[in-house]
C-alpha positions as CSV (number, residue, x, y, z in Angstrom):
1,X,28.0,-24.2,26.1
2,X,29.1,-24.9,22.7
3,X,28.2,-22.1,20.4
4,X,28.7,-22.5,16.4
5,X,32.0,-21.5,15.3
6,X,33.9,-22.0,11.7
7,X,34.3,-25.7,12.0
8,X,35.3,-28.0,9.3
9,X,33.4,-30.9,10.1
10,X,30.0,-28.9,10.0
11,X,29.0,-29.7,5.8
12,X,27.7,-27.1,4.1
13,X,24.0,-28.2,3.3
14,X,23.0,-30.2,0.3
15,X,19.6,-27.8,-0.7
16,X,19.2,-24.3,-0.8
17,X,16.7,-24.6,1.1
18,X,13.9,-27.2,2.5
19,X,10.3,-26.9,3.8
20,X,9.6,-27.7,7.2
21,X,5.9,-27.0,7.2
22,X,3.8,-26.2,4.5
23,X,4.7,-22.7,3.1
24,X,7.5,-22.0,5.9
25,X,11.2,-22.8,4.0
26,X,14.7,-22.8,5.6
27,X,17.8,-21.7,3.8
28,X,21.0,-20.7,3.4
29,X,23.3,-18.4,1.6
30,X,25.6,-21.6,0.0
31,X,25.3,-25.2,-0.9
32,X,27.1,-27.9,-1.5
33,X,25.8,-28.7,-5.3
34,X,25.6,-32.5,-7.2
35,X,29.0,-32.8,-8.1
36,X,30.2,-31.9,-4.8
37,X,31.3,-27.5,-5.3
38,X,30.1,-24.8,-3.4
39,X,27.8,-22.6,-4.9
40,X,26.0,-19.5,-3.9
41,X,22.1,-19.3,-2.8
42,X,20.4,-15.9,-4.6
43,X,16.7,-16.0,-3.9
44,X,15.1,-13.8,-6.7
45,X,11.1,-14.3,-6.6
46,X,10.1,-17.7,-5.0
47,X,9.2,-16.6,-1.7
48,X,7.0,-13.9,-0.7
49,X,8.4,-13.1,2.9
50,X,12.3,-13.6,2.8
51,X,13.6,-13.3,6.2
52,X,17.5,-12.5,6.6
53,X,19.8,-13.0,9.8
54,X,23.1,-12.8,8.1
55,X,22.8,-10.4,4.6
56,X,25.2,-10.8,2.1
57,X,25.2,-8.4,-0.6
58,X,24.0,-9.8,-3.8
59,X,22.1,-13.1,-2.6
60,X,18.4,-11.2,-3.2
61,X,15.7,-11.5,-2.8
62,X,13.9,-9.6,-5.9
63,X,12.9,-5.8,-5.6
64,X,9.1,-7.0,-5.2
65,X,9.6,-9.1,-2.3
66,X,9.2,-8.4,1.0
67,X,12.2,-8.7,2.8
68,X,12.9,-8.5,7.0
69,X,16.6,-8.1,7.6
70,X,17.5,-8.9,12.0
71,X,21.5,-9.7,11.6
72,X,22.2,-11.7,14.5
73,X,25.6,-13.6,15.7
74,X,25.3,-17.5,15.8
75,X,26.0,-17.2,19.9
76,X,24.8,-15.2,22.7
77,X,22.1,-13.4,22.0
78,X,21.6,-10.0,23.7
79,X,17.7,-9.3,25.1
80,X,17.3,-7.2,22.0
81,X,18.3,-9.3,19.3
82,X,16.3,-12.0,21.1
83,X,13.0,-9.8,20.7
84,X,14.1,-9.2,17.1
85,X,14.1,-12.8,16.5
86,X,10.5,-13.1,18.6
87,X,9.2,-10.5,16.2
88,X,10.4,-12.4,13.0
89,X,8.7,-15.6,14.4
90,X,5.3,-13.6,14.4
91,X,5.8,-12.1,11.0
92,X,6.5,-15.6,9.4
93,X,3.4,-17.3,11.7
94,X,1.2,-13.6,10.2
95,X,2.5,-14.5,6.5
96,X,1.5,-18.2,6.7
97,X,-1.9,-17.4,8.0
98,X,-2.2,-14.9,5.5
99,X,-1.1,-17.8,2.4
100,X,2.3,-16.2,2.0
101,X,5.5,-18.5,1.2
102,X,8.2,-17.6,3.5
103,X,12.1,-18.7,3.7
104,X,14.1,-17.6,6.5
105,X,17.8,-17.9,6.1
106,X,21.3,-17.5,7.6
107,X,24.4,-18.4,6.6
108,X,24.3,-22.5,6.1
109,X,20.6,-22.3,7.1
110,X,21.0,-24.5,10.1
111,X,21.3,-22.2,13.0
112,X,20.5,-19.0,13.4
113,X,17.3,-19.3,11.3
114,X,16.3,-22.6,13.1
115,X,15.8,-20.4,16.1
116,X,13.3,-18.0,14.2
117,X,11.6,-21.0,12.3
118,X,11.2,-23.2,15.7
119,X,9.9,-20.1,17.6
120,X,7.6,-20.0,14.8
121,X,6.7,-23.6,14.8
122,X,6.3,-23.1,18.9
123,X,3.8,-20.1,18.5
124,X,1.9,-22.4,16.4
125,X,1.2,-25.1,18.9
126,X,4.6,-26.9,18.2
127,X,6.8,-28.0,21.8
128,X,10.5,-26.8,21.7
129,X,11.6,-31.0,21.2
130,X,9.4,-31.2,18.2
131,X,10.0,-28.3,16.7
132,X,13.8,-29.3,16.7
133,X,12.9,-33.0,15.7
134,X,11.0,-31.3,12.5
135,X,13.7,-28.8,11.8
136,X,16.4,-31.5,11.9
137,X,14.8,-34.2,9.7
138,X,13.7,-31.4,6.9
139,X,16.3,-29.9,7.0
140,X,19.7,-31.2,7.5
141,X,20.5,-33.3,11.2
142,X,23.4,-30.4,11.4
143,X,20.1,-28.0,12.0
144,X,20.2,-26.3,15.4
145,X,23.8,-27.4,16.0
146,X,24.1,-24.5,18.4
147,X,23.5,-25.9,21.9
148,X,22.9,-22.0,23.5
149,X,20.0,-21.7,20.8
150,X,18.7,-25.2,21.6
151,X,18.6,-24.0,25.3
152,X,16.7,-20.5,24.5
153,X,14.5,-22.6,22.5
154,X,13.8,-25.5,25.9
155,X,13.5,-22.3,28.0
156,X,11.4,-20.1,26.1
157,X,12.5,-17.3,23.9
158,X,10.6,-14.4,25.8
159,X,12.4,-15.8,29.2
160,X,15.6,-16.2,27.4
161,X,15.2,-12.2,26.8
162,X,14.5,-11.7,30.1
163,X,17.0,-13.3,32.1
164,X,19.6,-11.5,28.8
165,X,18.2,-8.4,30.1
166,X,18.6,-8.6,33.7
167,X,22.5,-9.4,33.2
168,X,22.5,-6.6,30.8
């Protein structure tokens, strides 16, 4: 299984951040801006629930704002940082019901925070295929470019954990 790696031909994304679904936001820590330069992402106050899988020091969000830090790699996940990543789905689908903005981000925004937002998409009625058909035209067709999390997400996060666990 291919599983993301530093590869050149994978563009750094062209927004900070999109929506997917009302109120539910997908980001990164970088962008590729107008005139064609990398710049840095720092969320300061837009969102209510910030959700981070890859932290880099300095990128925010705002003292007031909550924020849910679960750093994960973008490749096999062990049956612990797959119930992390279960438990950050619920928090986002809690926060939505409850009116809250929410952005979950990783590094580009495309991988490791497509798993937590199509998990949450998937608790909310969504199938896996949908939730990565939404993902992908929102926010960038590079989106879930990680064929391991594409399977978890086809199989089921919660049986993804389990079979981790039993090899553990």
């Amino acid at each position: 299984m291919r599983t993301r790696r530093m590869q050149p031909d994978v563009p750094a994304p062209d927004t900070p951040w999109d929506e997917i679904v009302p109120g539910l936001w997908m980001g990164g820590h970088e962008f590729r801006a107008v005139a064609g330069q990398l710049e840095f992402v720092v969320v300061q106050d837009q969102f209510d629930l910030v959700q981070t899988l890859l932290r880099l020091p300095g990128h925010g969000p705002d003292g007031g704002v909550e924020h849910q830090v679960w750093p994960i790699p973008d490749g096999p996940l062990d049956g612990t940082q797959l119930a992390g990543v279960i438990r950050l789905a619920q928090a986002a689908g809690e926060a939505l019901d409850a009116g809250r903005s929410v952005l979950v981000r990783c590094y580009h925004g495309y991988n490791r925070s497509g798993l937590v937002i199509a998990q949450t998409l998937m608790r909310r009625g969504h199938s896996a295929e949908e939730s990565i058909r939404l993902i992908r035209s929102r926010r960038s067709p590079w989106a879930l470019h990680n064929d391991l999390f594409v399977e978890y997400l086809r199989a089921g996060l919660s049986t993804a954990r389990l079979l981790e666990e039993l090899t553990e």
